[in-house]
C-alpha positions in Angstrom: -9.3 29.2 -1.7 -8.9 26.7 1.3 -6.0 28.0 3.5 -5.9 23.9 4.9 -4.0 21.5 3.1 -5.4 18.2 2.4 -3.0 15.2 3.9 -4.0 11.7 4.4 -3.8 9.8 7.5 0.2 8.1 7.2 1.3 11.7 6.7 -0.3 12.8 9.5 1.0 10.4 11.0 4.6 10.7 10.1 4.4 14.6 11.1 3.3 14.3 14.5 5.9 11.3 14.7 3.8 8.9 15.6 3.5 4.8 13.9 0.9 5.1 12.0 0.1 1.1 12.0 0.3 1.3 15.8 -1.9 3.5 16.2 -4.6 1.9 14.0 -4.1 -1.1 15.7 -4.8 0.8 19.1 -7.9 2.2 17.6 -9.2 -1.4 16.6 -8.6 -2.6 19.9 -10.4 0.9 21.9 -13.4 -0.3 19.3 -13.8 -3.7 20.4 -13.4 -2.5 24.4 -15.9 -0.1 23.6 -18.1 -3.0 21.7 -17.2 -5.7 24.2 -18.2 -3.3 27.5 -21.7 -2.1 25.7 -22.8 -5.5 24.8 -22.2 -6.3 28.6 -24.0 -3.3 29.8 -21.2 -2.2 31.8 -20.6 1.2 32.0 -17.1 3.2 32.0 -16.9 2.9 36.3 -17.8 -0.7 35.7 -14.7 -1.2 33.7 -12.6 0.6 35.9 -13.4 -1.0 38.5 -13.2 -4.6 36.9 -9.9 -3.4 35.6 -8.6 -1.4 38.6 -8.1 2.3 37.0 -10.7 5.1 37.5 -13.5 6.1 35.0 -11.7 8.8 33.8 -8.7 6.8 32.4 -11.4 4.6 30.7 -13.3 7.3 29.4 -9.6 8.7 27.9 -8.7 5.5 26.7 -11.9 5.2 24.6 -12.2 8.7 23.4 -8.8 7.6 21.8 -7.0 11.0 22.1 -4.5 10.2 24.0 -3.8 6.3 22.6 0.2 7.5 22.8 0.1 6.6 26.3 -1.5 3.5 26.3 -0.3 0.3 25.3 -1.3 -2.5 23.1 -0.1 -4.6 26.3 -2.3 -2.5 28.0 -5.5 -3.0 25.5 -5.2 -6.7 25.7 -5.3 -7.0 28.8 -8.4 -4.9 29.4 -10.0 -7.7 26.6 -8.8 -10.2 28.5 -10.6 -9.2 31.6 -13.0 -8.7 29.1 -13.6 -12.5 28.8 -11.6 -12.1 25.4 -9.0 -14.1 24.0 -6.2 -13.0 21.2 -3.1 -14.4 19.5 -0.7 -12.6 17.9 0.1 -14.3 14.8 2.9 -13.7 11.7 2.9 -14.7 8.5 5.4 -13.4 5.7 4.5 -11.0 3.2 4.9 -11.0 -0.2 7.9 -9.3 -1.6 7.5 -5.9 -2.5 10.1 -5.9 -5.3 8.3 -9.5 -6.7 4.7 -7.5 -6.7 6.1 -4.5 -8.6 7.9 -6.6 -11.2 4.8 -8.8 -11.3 2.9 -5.5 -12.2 5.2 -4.4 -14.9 4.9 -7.3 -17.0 1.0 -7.1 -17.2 
């Protein structure tokens, strides 16, 4: 018998009181930093330097254990100096009461 107990990742979430949706968006934007940085052939002191922190915060930042204490702000702006643009867009979602109705009538 295991002794672990299998939980998913919004539970996880929930019990270390962290936003789960926050934090995959933190973990999208570390990936692209990572992706963007590579394709340049700049290494971690590159980007600290570029961005004006030292190697170790970048090396933190993308070994994504400690994204609680870095902001999206934060992420953005490293993409930005980057050469990357963003816009931060809304749209409505569909209503969550409609869907569920919508599925009991099929």
């Amino acid at each position: 018998m295991c002794p672990f107990k299998e939980i998913d990742a919004k539970e996880l979430a929930k019990s270390l009181g962290v936003d789960f949706l926050q934090v995959r968006t933190k973990h999208a934007l570390i990936d692209q930093i990572i992706e963007a940085r590579t394709a340049q052939g700049m290494t971690q002191e590159d980007l600290a330097d570029l961005v004006g922190v030292s190697q170790a915060y970048v090396s933190r930042v993308e070994s994504k254990t400690q994204t609680r204490k870095v902001t999206i702000d934060r992420l953005l702006s490293i993409l930005s100096r980057l050469g990357y643009d963003y816009e931060i867009r809304t749209e409505k979602r569909p209503s969550r009461k409609k869907e569920s109705s919508e599925n009991r009538t099929r």
